[in-house]
C-alpha positions as CSV (number, residue, x, y, z in Angstrom):
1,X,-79.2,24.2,49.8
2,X,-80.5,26.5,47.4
3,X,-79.0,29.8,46.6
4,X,-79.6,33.1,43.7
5,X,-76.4,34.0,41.9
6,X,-77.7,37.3,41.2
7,X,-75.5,39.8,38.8
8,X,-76.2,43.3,38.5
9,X,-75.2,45.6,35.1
10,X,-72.8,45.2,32.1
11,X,-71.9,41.7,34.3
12,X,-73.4,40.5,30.7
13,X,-70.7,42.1,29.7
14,X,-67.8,39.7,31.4
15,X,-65.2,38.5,28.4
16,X,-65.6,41.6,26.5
17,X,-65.6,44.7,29.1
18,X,-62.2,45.9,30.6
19,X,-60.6,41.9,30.5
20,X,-57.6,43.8,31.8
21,X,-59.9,44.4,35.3
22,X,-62.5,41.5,35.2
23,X,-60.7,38.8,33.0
24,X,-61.7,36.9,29.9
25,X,-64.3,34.8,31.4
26,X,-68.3,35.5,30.3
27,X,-71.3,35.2,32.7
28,X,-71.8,32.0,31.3
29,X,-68.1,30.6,31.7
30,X,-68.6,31.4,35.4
31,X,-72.4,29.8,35.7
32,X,-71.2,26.5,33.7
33,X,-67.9,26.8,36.2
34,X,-70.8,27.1,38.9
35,X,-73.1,24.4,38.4
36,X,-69.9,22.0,38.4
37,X,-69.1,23.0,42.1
38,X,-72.7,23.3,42.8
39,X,-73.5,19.3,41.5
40,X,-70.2,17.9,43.4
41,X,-71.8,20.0,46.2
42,X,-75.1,19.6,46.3
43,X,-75.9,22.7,45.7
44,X,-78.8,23.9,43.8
45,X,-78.4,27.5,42.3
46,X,-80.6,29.8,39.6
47,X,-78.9,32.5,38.0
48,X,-80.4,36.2,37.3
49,X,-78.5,39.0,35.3
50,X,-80.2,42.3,34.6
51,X,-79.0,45.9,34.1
52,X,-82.5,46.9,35.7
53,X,-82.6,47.9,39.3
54,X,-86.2,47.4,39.5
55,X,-85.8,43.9,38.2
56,X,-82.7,43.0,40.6
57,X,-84.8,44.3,43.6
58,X,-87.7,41.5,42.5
59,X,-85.5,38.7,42.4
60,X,-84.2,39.7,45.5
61,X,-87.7,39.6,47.2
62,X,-88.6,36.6,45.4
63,X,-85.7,34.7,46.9
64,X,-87.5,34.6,50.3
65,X,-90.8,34.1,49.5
66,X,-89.4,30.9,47.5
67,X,-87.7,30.3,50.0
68,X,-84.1,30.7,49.2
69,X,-81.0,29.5,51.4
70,X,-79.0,32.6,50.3
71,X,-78.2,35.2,47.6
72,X,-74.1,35.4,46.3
73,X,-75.0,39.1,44.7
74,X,-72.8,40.8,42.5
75,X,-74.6,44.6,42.2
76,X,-72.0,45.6,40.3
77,X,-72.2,49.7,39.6
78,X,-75.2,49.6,41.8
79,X,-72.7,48.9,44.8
80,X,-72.2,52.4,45.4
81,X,-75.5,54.1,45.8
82,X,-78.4,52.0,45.2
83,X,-80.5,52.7,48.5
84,X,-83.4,51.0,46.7
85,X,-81.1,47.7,46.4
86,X,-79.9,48.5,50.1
87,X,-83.3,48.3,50.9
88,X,-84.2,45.2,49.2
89,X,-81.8,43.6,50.8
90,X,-82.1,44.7,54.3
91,X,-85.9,43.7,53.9
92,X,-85.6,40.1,54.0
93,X,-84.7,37.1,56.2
94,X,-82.2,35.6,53.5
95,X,-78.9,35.6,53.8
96,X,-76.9,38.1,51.0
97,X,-73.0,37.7,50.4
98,X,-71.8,40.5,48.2
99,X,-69.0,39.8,45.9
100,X,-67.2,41.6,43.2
101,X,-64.3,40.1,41.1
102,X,-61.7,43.4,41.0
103,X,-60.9,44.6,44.6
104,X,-63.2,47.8,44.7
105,X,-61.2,48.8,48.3
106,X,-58.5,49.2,45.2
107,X,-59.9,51.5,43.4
108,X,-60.8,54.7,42.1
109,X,-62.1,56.5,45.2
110,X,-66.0,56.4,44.2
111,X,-65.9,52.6,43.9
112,X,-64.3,52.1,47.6
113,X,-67.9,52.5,49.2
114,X,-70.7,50.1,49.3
115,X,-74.3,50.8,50.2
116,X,-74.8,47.8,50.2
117,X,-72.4,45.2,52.4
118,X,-73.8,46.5,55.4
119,X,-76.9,45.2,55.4
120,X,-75.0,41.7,53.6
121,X,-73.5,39.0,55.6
122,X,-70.5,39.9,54.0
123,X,-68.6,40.5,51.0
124,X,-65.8,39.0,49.3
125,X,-63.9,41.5,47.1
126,X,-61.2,41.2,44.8
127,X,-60.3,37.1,44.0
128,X,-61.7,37.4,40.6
129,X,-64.6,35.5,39.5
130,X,-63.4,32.9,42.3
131,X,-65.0,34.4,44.1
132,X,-68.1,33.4,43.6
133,X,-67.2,29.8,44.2
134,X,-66.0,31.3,47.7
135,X,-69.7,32.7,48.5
136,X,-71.2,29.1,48.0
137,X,-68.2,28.1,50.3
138,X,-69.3,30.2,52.6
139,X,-72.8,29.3,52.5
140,X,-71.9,25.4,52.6
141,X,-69.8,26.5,56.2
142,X,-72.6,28.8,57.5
143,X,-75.3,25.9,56.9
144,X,-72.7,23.7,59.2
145,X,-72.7,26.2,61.9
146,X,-69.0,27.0,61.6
């Protein structure tokens, strides 16, 4: 299985931004953390953090004409009204979990809505950056037909 951790803006930011809402772990805490569930798994994964839309929106495109198994995609603020990222993802075959480490549904009102879960396969909100160990989980499961 092959799947795109894909992180939206200021996710470079992990460690350093708001540690009181998103922890003390970096981007690259969580990719090291990721590649050792991914190796015990089987799992291969690529990582791709950008704070441009347009660039977020090729990645997700290239994932199926590579021919991705999925995309764990954390769009951060673009959550809550990128139709262009919407788009994106409602354009292709590959399957899109959408996580996000603070519960948004906890929020301040304008981060309670996503654009974007619709179109995903789902979304995991609010287990920290656990949760993106739970998206390749998920993926694992959904590959076994469960």
């Amino acid at each position: 299985m092959k799947l795109l951790i894909l992180n939206g803006p200021n996710l470079n930011r992990l460690g350093k931004r708001e540690p009181g809402i998103y922890g003390a772990e970096t981007l690259e805490d969580i990719e090291r953390k990721l590649e050792g569930i991914a190796v015990e798994r089987g799992v291969e994964l690529a990582f791709f953090q950008s704070n441009v839309e347009g660039a977020l929106i090729d990645k997700i495109h290239e994932a199926e004409d590579i021919g991705l198994d999925g995309i764990v995609f954390n769009p951060g603020a673009f959550t809550h009204y990128s139709i262009a990222l919407r788009d994106a993802v409602a354009s292709i075959q590959v399957p899109v979990i959408e996580i996000h480490i603070s519960n948004i549904h906890s929020r301040e009102p304008f981060r309670q809505t996503s654009v974007i879960a619709p179109v995903c396969v789902g979304q995991l909100s609010g287990f920290g950056t656990d949760g993106y160990a739970l998206a390749i989980q998920a993926f694992l499961l959904r590959g076994k037909g469960v």
